[in-house]
C-alpha positions as CSV (number, residue, x, y, z in Angstrom):
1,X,0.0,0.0,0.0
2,X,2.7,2.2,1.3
3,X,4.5,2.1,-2.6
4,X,1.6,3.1,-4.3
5,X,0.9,6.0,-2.4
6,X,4.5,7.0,-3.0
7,X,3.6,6.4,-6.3
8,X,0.9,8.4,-6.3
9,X,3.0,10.9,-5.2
10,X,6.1,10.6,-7.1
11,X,3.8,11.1,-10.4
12,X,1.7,14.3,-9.2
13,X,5.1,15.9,-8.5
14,X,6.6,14.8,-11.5
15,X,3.5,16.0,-13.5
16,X,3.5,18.9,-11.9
17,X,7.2,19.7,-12.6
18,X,6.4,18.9,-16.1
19,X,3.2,21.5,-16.0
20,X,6.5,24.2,-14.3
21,X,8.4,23.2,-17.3
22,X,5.7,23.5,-19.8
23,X,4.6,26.8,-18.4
24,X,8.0,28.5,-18.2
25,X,8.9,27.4,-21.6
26,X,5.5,28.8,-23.2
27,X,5.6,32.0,-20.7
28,X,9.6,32.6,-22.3
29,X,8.5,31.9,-26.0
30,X,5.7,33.7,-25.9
31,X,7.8,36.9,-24.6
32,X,10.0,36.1,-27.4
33,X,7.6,35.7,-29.8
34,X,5.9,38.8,-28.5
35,X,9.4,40.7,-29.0
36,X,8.9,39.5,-32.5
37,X,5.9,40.4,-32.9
38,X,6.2,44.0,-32.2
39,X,9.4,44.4,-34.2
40,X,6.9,42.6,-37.3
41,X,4.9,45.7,-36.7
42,X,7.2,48.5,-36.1
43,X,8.6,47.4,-39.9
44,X,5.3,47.5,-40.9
45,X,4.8,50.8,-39.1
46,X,8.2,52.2,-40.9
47,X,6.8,51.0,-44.1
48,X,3.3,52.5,-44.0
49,X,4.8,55.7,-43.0
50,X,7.6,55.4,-45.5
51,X,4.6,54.5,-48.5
52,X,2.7,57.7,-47.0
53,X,5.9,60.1,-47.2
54,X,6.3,59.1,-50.5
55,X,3.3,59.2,-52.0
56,X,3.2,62.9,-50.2
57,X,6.7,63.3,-52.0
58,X,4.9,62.4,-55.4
59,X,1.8,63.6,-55.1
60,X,4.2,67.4,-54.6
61,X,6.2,66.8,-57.7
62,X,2.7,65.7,-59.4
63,X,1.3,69.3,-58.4
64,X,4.7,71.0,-59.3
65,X,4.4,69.4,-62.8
66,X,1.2,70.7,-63.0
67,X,2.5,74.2,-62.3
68,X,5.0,74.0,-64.7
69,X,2.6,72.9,-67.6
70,X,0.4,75.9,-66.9
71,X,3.3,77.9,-66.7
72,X,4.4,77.1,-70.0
73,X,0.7,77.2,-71.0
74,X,0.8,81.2,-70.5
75,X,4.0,81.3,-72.5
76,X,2.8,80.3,-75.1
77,X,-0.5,82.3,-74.9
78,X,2.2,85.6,-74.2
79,X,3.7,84.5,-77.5
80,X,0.8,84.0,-79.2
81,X,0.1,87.2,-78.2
82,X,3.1,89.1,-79.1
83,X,3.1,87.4,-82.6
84,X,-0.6,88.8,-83.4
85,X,0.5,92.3,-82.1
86,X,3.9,92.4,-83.9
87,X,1.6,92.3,-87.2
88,X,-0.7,95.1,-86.2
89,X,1.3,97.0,-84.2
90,X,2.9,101.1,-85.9
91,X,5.3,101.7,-82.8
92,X,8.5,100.5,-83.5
93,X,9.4,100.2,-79.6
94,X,6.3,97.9,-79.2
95,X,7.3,95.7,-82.5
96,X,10.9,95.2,-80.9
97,X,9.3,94.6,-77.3
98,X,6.7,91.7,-79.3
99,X,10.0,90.7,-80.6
100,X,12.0,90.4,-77.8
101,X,9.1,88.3,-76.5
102,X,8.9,85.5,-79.6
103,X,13.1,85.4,-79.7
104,X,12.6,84.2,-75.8
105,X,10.9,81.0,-77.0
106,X,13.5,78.8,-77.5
107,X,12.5,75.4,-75.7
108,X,8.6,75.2,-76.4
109,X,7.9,73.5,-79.8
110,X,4.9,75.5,-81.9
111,X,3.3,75.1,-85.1
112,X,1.1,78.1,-86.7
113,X,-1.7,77.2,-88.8
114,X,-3.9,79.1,-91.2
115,X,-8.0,78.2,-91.4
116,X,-6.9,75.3,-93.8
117,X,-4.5,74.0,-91.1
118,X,-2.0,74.5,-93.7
119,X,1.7,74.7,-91.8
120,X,2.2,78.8,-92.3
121,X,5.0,78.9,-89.3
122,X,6.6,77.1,-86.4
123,X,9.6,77.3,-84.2
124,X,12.0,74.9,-81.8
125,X,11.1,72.2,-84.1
126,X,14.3,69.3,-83.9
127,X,14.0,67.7,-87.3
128,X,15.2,64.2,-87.3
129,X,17.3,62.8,-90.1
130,X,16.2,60.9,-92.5
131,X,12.6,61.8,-92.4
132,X,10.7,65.0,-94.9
133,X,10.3,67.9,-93.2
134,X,7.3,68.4,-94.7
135,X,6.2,65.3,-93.4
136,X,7.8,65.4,-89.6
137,X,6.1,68.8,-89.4
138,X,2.7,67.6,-90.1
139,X,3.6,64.4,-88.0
140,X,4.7,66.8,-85.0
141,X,1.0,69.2,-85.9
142,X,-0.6,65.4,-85.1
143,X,0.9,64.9,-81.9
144,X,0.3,68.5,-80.7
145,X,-3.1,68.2,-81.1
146,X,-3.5,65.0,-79.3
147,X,-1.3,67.0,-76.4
148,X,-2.4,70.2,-76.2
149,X,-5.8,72.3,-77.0
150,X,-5.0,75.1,-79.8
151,X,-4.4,78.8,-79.0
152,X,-6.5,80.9,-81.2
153,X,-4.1,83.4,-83.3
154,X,-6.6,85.4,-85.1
155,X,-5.1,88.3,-86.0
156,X,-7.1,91.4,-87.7
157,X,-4.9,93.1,-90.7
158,X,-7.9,95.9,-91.7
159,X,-11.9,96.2,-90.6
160,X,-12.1,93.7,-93.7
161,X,-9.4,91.1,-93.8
162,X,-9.1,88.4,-90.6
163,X,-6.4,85.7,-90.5
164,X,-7.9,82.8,-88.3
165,X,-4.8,81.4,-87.5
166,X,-4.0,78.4,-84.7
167,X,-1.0,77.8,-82.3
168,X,-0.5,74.2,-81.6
169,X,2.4,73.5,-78.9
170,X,4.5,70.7,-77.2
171,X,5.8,70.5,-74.0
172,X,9.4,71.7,-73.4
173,X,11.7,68.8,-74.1
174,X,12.8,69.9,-70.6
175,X,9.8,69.3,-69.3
176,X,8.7,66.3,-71.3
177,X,12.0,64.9,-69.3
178,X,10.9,66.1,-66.4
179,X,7.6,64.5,-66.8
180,X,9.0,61.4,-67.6
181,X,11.2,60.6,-64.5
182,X,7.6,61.9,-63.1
183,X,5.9,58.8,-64.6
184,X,8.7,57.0,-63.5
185,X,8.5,57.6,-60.0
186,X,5.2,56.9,-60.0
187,X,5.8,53.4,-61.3
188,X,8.7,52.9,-58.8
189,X,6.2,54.0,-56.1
190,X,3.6,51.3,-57.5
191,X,6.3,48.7,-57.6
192,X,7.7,50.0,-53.9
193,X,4.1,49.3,-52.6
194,X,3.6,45.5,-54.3
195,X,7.0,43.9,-53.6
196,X,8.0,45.9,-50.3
197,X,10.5,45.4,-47.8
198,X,8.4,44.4,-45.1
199,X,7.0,41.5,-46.8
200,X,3.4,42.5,-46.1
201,X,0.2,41.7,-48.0
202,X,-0.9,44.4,-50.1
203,X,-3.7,45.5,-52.7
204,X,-3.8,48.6,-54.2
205,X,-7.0,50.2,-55.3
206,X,-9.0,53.3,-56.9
207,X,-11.1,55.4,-54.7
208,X,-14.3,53.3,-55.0
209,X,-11.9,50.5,-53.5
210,X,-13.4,47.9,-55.8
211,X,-11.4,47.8,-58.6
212,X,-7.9,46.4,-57.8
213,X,-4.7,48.1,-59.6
214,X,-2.3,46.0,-58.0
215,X,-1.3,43.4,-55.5
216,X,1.9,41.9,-53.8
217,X,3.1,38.9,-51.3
218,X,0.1,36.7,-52.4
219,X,-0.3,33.4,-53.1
220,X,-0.6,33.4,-57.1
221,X,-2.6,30.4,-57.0
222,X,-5.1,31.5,-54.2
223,X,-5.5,35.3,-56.5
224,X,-6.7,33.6,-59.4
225,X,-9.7,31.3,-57.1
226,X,-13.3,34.0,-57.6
227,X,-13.6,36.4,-54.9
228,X,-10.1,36.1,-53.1
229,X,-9.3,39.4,-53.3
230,X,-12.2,40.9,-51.9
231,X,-12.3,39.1,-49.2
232,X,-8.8,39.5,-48.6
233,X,-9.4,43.1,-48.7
234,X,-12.7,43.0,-45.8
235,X,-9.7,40.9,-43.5
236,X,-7.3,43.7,-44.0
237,X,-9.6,46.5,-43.8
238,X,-10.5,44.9,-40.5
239,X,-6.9,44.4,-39.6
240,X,-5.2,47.8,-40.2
241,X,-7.1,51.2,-41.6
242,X,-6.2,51.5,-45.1
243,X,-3.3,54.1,-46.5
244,X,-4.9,56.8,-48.1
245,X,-2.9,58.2,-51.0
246,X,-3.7,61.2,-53.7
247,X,-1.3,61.0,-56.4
248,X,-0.5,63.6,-59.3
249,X,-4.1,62.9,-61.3
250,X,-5.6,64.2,-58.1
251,X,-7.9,60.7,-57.6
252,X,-7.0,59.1,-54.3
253,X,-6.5,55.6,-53.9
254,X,-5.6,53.0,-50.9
255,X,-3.3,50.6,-49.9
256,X,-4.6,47.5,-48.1
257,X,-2.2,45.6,-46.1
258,X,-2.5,43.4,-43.2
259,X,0.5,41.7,-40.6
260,X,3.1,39.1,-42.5
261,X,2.8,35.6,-43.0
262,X,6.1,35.5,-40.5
263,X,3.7,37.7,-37.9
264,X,1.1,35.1,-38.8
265,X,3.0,32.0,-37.9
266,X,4.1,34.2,-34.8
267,X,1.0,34.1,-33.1
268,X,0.6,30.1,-33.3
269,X,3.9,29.2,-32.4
270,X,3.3,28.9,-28.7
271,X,0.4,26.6,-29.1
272,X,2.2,24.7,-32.2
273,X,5.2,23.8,-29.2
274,X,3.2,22.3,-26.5
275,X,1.5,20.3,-28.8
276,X,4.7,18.8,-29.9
277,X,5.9,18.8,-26.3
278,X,2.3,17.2,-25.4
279,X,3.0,14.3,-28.5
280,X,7.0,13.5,-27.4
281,X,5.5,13.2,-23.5
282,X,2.4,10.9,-24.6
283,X,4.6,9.0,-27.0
284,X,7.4,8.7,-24.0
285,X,5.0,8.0,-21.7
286,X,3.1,5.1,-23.8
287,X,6.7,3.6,-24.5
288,X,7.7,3.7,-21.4
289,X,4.3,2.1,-20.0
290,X,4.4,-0.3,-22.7
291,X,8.0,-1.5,-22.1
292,X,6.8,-2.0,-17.9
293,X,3.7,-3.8,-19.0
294,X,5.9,-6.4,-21.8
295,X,8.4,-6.7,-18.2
296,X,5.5,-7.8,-15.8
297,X,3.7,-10.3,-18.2
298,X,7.4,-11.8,-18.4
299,X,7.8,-11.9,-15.0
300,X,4.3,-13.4,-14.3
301,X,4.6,-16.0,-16.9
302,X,8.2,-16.8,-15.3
303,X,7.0,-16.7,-11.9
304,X,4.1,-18.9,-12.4
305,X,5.5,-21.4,-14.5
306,X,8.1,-22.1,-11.9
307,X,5.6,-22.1,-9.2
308,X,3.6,-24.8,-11.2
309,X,7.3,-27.0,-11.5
310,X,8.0,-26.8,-7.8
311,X,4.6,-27.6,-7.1
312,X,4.8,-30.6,-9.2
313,X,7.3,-32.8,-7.9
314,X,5.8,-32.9,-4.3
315,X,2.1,-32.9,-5.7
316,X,3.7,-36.3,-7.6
317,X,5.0,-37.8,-4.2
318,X,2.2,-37.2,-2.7
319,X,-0.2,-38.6,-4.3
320,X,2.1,-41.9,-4.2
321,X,2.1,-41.8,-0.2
322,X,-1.4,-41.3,-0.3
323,X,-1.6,-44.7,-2.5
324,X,0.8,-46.2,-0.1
325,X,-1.3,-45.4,2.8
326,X,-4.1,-46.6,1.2
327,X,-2.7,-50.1,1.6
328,X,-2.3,-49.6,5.3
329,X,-4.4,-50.0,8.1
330,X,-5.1,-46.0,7.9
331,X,-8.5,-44.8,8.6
332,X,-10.1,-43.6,5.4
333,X,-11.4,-40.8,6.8
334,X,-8.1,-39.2,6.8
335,X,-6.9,-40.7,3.5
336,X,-10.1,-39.1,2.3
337,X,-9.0,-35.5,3.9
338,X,-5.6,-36.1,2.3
339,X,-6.8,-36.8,-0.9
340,X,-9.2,-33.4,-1.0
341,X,-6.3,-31.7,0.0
342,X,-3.9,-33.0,-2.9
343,X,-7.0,-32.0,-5.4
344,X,-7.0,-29.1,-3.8
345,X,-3.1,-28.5,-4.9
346,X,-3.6,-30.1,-7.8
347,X,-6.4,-27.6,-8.9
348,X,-3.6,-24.8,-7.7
349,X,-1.1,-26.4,-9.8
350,X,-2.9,-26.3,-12.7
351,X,-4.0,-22.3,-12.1
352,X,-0.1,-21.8,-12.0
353,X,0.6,-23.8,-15.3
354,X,-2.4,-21.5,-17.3
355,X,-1.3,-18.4,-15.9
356,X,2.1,-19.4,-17.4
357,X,0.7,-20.1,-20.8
358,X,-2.0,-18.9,-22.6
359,X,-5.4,-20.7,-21.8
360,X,-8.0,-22.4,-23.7
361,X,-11.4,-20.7,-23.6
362,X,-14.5,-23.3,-23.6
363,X,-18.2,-22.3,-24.1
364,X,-19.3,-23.4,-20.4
365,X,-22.5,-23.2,-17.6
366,X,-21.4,-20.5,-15.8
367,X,-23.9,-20.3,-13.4
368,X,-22.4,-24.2,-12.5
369,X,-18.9,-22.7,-11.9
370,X,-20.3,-20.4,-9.4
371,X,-21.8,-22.7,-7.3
372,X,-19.3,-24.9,-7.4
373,X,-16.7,-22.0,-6.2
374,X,-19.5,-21.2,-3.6
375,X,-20.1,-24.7,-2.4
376,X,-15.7,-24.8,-2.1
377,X,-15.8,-21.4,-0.3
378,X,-18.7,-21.8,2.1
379,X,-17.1,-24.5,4.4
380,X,-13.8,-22.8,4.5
381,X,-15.0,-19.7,6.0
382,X,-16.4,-18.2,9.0
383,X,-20.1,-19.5,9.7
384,X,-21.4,-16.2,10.3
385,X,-20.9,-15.4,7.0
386,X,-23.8,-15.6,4.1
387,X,-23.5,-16.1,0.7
388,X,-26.4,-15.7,-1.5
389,X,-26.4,-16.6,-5.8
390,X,-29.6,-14.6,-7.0
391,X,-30.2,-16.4,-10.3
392,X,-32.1,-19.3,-11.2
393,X,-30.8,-22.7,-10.6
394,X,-32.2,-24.7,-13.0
395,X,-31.2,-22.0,-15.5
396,X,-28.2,-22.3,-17.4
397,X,-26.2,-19.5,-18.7
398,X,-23.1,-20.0,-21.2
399,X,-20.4,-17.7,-21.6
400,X,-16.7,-18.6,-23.2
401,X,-14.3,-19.1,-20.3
402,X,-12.0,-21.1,-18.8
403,X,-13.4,-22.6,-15.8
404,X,-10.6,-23.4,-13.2
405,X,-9.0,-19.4,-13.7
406,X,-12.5,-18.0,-13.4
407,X,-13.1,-20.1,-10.1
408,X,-9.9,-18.5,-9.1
409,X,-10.8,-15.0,-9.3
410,X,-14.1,-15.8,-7.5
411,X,-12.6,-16.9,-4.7
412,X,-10.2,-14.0,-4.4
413,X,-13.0,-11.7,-4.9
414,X,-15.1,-13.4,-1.9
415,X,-12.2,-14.0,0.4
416,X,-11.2,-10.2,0.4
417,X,-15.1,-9.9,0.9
418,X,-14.8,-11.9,4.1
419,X,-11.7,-10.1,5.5
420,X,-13.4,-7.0,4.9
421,X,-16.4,-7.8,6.9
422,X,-14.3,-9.4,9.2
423,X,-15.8,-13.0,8.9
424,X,-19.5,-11.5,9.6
425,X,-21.5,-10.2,6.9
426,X,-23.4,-11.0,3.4
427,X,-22.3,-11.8,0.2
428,X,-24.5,-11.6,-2.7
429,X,-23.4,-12.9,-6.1
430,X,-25.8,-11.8,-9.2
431,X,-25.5,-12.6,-12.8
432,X,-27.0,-10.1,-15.6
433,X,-27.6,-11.9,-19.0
434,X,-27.6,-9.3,-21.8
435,X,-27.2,-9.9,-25.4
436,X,-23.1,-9.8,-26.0
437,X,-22.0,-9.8,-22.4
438,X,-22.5,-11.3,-19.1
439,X,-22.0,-9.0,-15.8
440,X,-21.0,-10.9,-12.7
441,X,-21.7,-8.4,-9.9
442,X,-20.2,-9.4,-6.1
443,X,-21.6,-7.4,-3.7
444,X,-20.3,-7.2,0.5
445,X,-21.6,-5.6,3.1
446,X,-17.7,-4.5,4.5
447,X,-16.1,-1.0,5.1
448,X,-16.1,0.1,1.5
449,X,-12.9,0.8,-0.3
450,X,-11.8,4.8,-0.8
451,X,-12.2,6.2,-4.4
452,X,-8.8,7.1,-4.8
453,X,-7.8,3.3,-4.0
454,X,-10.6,1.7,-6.5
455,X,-7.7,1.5,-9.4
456,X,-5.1,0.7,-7.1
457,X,-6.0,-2.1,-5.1
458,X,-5.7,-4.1,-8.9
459,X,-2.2,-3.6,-9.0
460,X,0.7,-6.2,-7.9
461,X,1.5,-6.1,-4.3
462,X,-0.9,-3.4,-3.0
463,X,-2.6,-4.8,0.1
464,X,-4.4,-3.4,3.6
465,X,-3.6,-6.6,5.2
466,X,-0.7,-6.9,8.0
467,X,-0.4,-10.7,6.2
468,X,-0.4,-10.7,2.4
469,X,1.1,-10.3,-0.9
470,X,-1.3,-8.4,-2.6
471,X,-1.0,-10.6,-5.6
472,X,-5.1,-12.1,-5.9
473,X,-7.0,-9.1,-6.9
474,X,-3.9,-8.4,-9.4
475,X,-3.9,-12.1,-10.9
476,X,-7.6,-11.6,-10.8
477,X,-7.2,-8.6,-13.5
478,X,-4.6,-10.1,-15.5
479,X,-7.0,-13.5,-15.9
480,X,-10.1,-10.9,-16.9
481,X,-8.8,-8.9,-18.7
482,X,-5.5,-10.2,-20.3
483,X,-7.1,-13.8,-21.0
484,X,-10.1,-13.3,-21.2
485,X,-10.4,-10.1,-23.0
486,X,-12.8,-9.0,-20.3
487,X,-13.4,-6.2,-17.8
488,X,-12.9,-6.6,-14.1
489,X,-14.0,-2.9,-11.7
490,X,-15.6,-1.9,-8.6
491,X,-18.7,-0.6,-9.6
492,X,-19.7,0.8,-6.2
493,X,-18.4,1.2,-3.1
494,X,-19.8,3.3,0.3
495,X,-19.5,2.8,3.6
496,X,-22.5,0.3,3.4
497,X,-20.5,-2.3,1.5
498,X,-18.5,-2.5,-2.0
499,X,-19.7,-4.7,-5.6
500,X,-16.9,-6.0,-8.0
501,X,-18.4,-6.5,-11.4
502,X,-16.4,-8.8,-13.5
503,X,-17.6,-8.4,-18.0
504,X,-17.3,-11.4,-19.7
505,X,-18.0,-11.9,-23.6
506,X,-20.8,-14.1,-24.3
């Protein structure tokens, strides 16, 4: 009894180191991963602010260009200007002032048509070589159009005579560079957004936030499956508040993002660890119990094998005395003893030699091995002491079992009744027929056995008794349940009394 509760004791301390260890490795990881964590976030933090301060940064130049094309806008319209005055004009002061003003034109490409868009005039026109001038010029008149909207450059000579000319323009090649490494930078900013530095998730929309410009750090397969991206866009929406960005066509649009895959994986780690930790200690644990089980069964089929040999040499010599005697003038009432008591080691013998070995299960009257075990028991133990079978007699109930082990665990089970009643009680043995099992239920009127001992008392050498080796309830579990592939409890126990049920397969 003593080990046990050592046991008992040794494995609630053990677990609950393990629970210490368990606890103090997820508490550290989870600070770690926490640590993590909030550096994931400050790089997304530093990104979101970096994406903002640049789209800030190019939105500016976006508004700058703009200035600069409506700058060179009302150059044009002050040449345009000067070139109708220049025609009309008597003061020679004011016709070298407009003059002044159409030499200063030196970068902005125009073209000067008449009401038949025939070419009259044009300046700051690069010719390329190779190509008619005639036809570059009209090629150049094409392109302005598509650019720019005319000036009008009607100029009145008399009351009588109007010239309904038109000024087409280009941007300055300065600025048409300038506007370039604008477009540029606006693509760079698109691309800075999709594949970014802090590996995040992103969509990029218009401002109705519907239709999707771009994307980035998605899986390609799962962006082609119908409605991916819209949902993907409600998780980050509820994850982080979009980036709200107004770039040089003055329409704003947003950048969804939500917390990296790495951030993702983050959060799970903890869990994902103590269910490996839980696996390795189950998996230890079943090893380890299934490596002491494979030990006992050895010993136990060792041990009783060995009993059974030293049994039978004696058992064999005494059986000859009691022939011997029987050709004496010996009484017969005392060969008669000798010979129930050589049965009686006979019968033990043969337990010994099963347990050993594994037994032969027969289709038997179980309600016959009862009563025999009964009849055995009931002339062996104290008189004060009743035991009562309530089933029928004359009714006979089969089960597949071997009859000599079962008779052994019977009388365990009824001896440890009678020592807990202290050889005065009842005993009442009931048998429950059911369609694929039998119930054998043992009830005693004793002291009851504590809950926390019900599991305990089954195992090898766990006894209350100042005499004994705690060995029958634990042979009495190992013929159940090992041999006979059965069940063996106690299925109540109080103060009033305790009832074993032993399961047995019909």
């Amino acid at each position: 009894m003593n080990i046990y509760s050592k046991k008992q004791q040794w494995k609630l301390l053990l677990a609950a180191i393990a629970m210490l260890i368990v606890l103090s490795s997820l508490w550290y990881t989870n600070i770690l991963v926490s640590k993590i964590a909030n550096q994931e976030r400050e790089q997304v933090k530093l990104w979101a602010g970096a994406i903002q301060n640049k789209a800030t940064l190019v939105n500016l130049t976006g508004v700058l260009f703009d200035k600069i094309s409506k700058e060179e806008r009302n150059r044009i319209e002050i040449w345009a200007e000067a070139t109708k005055r220049i025609i009309t004009s008597t003061n020679q002061d004011a016709t070298n002032f407009y003059l002044q003003i159409i030499g200063k034109n030196e970068t902005i490409p125009v073209i000067v048509t008449d009401e038949n868009e025939k070419i009259i005039n044009h300046r700051n026109i690069k010719f390329e070589k190779g190509i008619d001038s005639t036809r570059f010029l009209l090629m150049q008149l094409d392109s302005m159009k598509k650019t720019h909207d005319p000036i009008d450059l009607s100029i009145h000579v008399t009351k009588k005579i109007t010239w309904n000319h038109k000024l087409y323009y280009q941007d300055s090649e300065i600025f048409s560079e300038l506007k370039r490494v604008l477009d540029d930078l606006i693509k760079s900013f698109i691309s800075e957004i999709v594949v970014n530095s802090a590996s995040v998730p992103v969509i990029y929309t218009d401002s109705t936030q519907q239709t999707i410009i771009a994307h980035g750090n998605l899986n390609p397969e799962d962006v082609v499956t119908p409605n991916y991206l819209e949902k993907m866009i409600e998780q980050m929406r509820g994850q982080n508040e979009p980036i709200s960005i107004t770039l040089s066509n003055n329409n704003m649009q947003y950048i969804f993002y939500k917390d990296s895959d790495l951030l993702q994986q983050l959060k799970y780690y903890p869990f994902f660890q103590f269910g490996i930790i839980g696996i390795f200690i189950l998996i230890a644990y079943y090893l380890f119990s299934t490596s002491r089980k494979v030990e006992q069964n050895q010993v136990w089929v060792g041990m009783a094998k060995e009993t059974a040999h030293q049994l039978g040499t004696p058992l064999s010599s005494l059986m000859a005395w009691v022939e011997y005697l029987k050709t004496k003038d010996v009484e017969s009432s005392t060969i008669k003893e000798l010979t129930k008591d050589i049965d009686r080691l006979e019968t033990i013998t043969e337990r010994f030699s099963k347990i050993g070995s594994e037994p032969k299960l027969e289709k038997s009257n179980l309600t016959e091995t009862i009563n025999h075990s009964v009849d055995y028991l009931k002339v062996r133990i104290s008189k004060k002491v009743e035991i009562t079978t309530h089933f029928y007699q004359s009714i006979s109930v089969f089960a597949q079992f071997n009859a000599s082990l079962l008779s052994w665990v019977l009388e365990n089970i009824i001896k440890n009744a009678v020592d807990a009643m202290q050889g005065n009680g009842k005993i009442d043995i009931y048998i429950i027929n059911q369609t694929q099992f039998i119930y054998i239920d043992i009830s005693d009127t004793g002291t009851g056995i504590a809950k926390n001992k019900q599991k305990t008392i089954f195992e090898p050498g766990f006894t209350t008794k100042k005499r004994g080796w705690g060995l029958g309830l634990s042979l009495s579990k190992r013929i159940i349940e090992n041999y006979h592939k059965g069940k063996i409890f106690v299925k109540q126990s109080n103060e009033q009394g305790t009832t074993f049920r032993i399961v047995l397969n019909k």
